[in-house]
C-alpha positions as CSV (number, residue, x, y, z in Angstrom):
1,X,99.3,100.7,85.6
2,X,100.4,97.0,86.4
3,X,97.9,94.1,86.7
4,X,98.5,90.8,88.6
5,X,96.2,87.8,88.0
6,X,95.8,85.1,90.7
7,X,95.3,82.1,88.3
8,X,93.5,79.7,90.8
9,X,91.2,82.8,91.6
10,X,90.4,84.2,88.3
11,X,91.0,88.0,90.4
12,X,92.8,90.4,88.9
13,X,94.6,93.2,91.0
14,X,94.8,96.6,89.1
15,X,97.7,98.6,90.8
16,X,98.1,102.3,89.4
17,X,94.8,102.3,88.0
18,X,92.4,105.0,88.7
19,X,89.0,104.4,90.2
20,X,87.8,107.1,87.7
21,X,87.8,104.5,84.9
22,X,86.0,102.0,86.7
23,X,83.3,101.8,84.3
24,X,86.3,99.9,82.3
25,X,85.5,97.1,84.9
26,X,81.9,97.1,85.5
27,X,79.7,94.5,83.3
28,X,76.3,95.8,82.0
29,X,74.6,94.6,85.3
30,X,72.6,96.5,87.9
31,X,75.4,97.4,90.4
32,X,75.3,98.4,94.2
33,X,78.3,100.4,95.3
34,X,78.4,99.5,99.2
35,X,80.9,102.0,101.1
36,X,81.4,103.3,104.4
37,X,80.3,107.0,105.8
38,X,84.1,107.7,105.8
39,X,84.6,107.1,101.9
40,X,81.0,108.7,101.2
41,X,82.5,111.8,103.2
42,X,85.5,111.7,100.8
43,X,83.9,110.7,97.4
44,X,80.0,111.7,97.7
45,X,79.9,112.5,94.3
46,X,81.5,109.6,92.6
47,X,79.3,107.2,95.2
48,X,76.2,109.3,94.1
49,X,76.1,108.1,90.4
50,X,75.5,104.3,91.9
51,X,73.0,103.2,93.5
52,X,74.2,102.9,96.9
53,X,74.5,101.4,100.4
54,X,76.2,103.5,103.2
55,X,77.6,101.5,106.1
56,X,79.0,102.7,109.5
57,X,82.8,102.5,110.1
58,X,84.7,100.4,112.3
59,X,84.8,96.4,113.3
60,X,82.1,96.7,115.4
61,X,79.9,96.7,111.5
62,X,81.6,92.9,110.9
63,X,78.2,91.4,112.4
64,X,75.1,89.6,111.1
65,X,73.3,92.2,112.1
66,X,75.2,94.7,109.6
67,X,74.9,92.1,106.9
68,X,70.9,91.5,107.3
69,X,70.5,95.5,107.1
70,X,72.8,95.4,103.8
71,X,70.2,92.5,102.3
72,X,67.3,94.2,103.5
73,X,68.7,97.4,101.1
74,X,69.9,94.7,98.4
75,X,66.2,93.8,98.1
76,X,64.6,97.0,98.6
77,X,66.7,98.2,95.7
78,X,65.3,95.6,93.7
79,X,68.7,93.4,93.6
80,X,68.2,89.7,92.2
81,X,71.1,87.2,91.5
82,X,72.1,89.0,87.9
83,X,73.1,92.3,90.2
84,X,76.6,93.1,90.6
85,X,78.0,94.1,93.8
86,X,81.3,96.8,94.3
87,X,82.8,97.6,97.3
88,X,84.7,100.6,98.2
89,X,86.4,101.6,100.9
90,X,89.3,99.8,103.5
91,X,89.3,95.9,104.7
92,X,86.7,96.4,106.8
93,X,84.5,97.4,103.5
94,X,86.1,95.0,101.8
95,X,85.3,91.7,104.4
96,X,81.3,93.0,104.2
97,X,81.1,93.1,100.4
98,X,82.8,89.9,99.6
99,X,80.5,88.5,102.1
100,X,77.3,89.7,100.7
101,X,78.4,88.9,98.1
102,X,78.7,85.0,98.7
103,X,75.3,84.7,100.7
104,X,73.0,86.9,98.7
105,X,70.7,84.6,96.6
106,X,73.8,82.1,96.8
107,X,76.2,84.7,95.5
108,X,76.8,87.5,93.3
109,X,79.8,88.7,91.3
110,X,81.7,91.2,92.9
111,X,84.8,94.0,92.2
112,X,86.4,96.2,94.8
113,X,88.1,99.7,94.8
114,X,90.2,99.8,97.8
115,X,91.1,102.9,99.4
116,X,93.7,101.9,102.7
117,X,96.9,101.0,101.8
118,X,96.5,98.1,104.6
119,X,93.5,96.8,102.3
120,X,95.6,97.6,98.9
121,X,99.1,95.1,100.1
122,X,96.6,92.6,102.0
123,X,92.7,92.4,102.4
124,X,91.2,92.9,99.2
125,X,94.4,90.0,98.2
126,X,93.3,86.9,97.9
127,X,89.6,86.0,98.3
128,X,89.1,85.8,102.3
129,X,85.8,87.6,103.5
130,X,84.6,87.5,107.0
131,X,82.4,88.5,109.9
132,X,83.2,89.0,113.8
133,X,81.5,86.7,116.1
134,X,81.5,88.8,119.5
135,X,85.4,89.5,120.0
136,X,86.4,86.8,117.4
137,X,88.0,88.4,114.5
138,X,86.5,86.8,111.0
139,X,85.6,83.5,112.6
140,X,82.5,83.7,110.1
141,X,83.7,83.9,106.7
142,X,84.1,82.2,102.8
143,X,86.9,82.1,100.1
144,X,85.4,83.9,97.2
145,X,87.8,86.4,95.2
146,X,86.5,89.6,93.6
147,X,86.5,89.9,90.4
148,X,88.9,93.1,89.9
149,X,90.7,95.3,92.9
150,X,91.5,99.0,91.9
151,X,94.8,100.2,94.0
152,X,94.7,103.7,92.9
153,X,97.6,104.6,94.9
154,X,96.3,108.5,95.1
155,X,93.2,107.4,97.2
156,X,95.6,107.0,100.2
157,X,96.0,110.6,100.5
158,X,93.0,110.9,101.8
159,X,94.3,109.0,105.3
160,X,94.8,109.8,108.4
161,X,99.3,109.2,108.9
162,X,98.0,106.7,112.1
163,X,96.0,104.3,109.0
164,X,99.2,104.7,106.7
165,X,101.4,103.4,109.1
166,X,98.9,100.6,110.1
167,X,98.9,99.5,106.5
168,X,102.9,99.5,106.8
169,X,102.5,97.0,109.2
170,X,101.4,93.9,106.9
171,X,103.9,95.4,103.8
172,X,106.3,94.9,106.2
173,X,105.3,91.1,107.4
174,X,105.7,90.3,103.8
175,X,109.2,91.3,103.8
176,X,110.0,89.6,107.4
177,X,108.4,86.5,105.8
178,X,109.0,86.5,102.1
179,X,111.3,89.1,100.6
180,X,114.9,90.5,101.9
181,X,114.8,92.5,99.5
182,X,111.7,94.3,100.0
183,X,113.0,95.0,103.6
184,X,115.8,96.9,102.3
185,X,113.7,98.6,100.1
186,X,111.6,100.1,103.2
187,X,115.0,100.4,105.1
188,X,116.3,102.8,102.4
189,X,112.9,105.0,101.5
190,X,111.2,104.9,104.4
191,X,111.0,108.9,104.2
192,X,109.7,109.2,101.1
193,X,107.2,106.2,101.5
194,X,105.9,107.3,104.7
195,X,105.6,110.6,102.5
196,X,104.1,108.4,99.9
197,X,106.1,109.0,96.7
198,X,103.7,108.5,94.1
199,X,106.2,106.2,92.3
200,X,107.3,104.2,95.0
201,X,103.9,103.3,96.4
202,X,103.1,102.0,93.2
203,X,106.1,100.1,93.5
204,X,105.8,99.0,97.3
205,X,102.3,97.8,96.5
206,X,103.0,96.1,93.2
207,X,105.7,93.9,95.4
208,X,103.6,93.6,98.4
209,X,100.6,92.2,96.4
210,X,103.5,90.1,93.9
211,X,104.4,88.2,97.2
212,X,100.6,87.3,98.3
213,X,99.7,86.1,94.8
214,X,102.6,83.9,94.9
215,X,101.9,82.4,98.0
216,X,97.6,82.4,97.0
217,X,98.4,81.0,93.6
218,X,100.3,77.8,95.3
219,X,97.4,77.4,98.6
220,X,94.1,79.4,97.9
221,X,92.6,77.8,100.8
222,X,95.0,78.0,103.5
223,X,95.8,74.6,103.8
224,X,100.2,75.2,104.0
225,X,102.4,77.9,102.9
226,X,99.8,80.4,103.1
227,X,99.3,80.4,107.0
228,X,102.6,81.8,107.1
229,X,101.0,85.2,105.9
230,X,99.4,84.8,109.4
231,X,103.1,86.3,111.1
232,X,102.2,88.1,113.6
233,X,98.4,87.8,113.5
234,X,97.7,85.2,116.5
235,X,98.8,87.4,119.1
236,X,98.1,90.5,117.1
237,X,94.2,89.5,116.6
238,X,93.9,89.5,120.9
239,X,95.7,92.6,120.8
240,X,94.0,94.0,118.6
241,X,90.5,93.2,119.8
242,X,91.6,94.1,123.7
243,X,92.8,97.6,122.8
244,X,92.3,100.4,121.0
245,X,95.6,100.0,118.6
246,X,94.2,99.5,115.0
247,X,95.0,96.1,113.2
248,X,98.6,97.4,112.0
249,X,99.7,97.8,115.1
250,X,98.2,95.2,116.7
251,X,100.1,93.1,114.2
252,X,102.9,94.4,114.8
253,X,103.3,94.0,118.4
254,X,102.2,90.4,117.5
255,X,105.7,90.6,114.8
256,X,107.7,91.8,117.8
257,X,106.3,88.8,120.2
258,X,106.7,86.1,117.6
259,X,110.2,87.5,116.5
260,X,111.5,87.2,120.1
261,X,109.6,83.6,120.4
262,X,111.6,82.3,116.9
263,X,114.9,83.2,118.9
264,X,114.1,80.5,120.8
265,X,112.7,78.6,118.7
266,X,113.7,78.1,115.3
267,X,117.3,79.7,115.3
268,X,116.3,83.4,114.1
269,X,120.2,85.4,115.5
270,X,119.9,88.3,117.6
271,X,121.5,90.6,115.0
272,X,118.4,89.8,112.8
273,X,116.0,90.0,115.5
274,X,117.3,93.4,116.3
275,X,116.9,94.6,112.6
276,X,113.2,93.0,112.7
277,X,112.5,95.6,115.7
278,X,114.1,98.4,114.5
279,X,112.5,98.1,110.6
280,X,109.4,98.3,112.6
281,X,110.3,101.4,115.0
282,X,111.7,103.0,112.1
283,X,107.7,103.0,110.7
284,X,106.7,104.2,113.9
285,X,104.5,101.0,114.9
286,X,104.4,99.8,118.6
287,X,106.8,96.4,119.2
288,X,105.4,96.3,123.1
289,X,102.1,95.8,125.0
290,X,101.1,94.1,128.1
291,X,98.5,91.5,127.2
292,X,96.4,89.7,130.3
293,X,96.8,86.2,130.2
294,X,93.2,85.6,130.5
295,X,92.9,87.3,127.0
296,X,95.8,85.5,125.3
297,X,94.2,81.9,126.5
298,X,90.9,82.8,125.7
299,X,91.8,83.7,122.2
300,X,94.4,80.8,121.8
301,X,91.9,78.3,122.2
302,X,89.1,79.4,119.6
303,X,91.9,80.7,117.1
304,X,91.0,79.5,113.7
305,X,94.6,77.7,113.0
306,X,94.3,75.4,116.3
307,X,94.4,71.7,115.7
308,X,93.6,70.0,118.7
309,X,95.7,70.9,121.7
310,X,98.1,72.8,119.0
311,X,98.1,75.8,117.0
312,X,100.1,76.3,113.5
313,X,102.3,79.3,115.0
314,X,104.7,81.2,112.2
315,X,107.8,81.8,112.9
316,X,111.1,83.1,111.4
317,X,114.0,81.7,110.4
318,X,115.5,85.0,109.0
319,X,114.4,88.1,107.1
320,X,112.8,86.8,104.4
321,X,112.3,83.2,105.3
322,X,109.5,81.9,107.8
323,X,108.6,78.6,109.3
324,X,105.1,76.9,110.1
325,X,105.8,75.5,113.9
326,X,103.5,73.5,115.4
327,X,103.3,74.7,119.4
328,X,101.2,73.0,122.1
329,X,98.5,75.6,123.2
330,X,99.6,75.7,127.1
331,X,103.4,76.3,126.0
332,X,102.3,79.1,123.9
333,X,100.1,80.6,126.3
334,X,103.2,80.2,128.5
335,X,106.1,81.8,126.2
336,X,103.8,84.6,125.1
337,X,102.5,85.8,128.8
338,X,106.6,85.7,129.5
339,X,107.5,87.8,126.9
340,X,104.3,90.3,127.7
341,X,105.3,90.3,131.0
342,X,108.6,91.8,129.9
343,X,107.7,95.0,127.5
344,X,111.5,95.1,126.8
345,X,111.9,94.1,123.1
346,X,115.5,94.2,121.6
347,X,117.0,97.4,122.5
């Protein structure tokens, strides 16, 4: 097992650990385990020896509603502000609990076993919990860390290959953003990864979550360097929300799109652009998808990184090196309907 701490969070990510010894974790509070019917499917008799919450699956659970029913069991269950809450299950889980979690009698602590590899590289990194509002992805949310995250790398085994290669998706944005080196590393095992090696998921992860707790540690709140984590996610969020791809792919399409726009715009070669595309065609994630215009303005004005009549838009320099651009709203809107009006990536 290897542990990573995120200083300015006091959150410690467990990677290797097994979710077996959680009781290693768990203070001598009254805890609620809050999952999804998925996990409870998977892991009925772990989830049974906690008192429990089952919630439904998908995004369309990210709603006030959801998180009143969640209370009304908090306090049914007798749950007062010395409870602990654990999570377990994907980023969808994962948003929900931290989010209870910092409205329930003005917050509770919190730990999270998480069971996707997309939530294990990304969600359960770095404190952000949310709610949807209508078709808006996370516009309600806080910065509160949990306490521990479990990535018990043997829990993925229990996915669907369609969520693996989602989770790919934001591993490989670190790379494109923060780490050449990790994108040879999923160049030259993507077999065995995709067939996730024991070892080298460990690995991956371990690197994956290195690179978000560097860029947390220096901007917990999103202030600077850590919007660039956002690479691919503008786009990828109306995508996403407007289809049924699932939030890896979505993301990536947004990657493709925003690696074709930093051509243009901040000097990223062809050569490189080319190696972006293929890295993601190699994981078998979508680079293409028609986008109405309606749906890329609507979301362009109410995204949360908008200032004014702009909107902090990542871009890349090369593999391994991004850029925060500032873009007028209308020229976005224009660029991006161009390049969705062309479905031809780099060949």
């Amino acid at each position: 097992m290897k542990s990573i701490h995120i200083e300015n969070q006091n959150s410690t990510i467990l990677i290797g650990e097994s979710y077996l010894n959680i009781q290693k974790y768990l203070p001598e509070k009254k805890c609620f385990l809050i999952c999804d019917e998925n996990i409870y499917a998977h892991y009925k008799s772990f989830v049974d020896d906690f008192d429990h919450i089952i919630i439904g699956c998908g995004e369309e659970i990210k709603t006030w509603s959801s998180v009143a029913k969640i209370v009304e069991k908090l306090l049914a269950g007798g749950a007062d502000r010395n409870s602990y809450l654990l999570g377990m299950g994907g980023g969808l889980v994962c948003d929900v609990t931290g989010f209870v979690a910092s409205v329930f009698m003005r917050g509770l602590d919190f730990g999270f076993i998480s069971t996707s590899l997309l939530s294990q590289v990304d969600a359960s990194v770095g404190g952000k919990n949310g709610i949807n509002f209508g078709k808006l992805k996370n516009m309600i949310g806080v910065f509160n860390p949990p306490q521990f995250v479990i990535c018990d790398p043997q829990l993925l085994r229990t996915l669907p290959e369609r969520e693996i290669r989602s989770g790919f998706g934001e591993v490989i944005k670190h790379a494109f953003i923060k780490d050449k080196d990790l994108f040879e590393f999923l160049k030259e095992n993507k077999d065995a990864l995709l067939n996730l090696d024991a070892a080298l998921m460990e690995d991956l992860i371990y690197r994956a979550v290195s690179i978000k707790t560097e860029v947390v540690n220096k901007d917990p709140f999103e202030k600077g360097e850590r919007k660039k984590l956002n690479f691919g996610h503008t786009i990828g969020h109306a995508i996403e929300n407007n289809s049924d791809l699932t939030h890896g792919e979505a993301v990536s399409v947004g990657m493709a799109l925003a690696t074709r726009l930093s051509e243009e715009m901040s000097g990223l070669s062809s050569d490189q652009s080319y190696e972006v595309i293929s890295l993601l065609r190699m994981y078998k994630l979508p680079v293409d998808h028609e986008v109405p215009a309606e749906t890329i303005n609507n979301f362009l004005i109410k995204d949360k990184k908008k200032n004014r009549s702009s909107i902090d838009f990542i871009l890349l320099n090369s593999i391994g090196e991004a850029s925060i651009k500032a873009i007028p709203i209308e020229d976005l809107k224009s660029k991006v309907i161009r390049l969705c009006k062309d479905p031809k990536p780099i060949q």
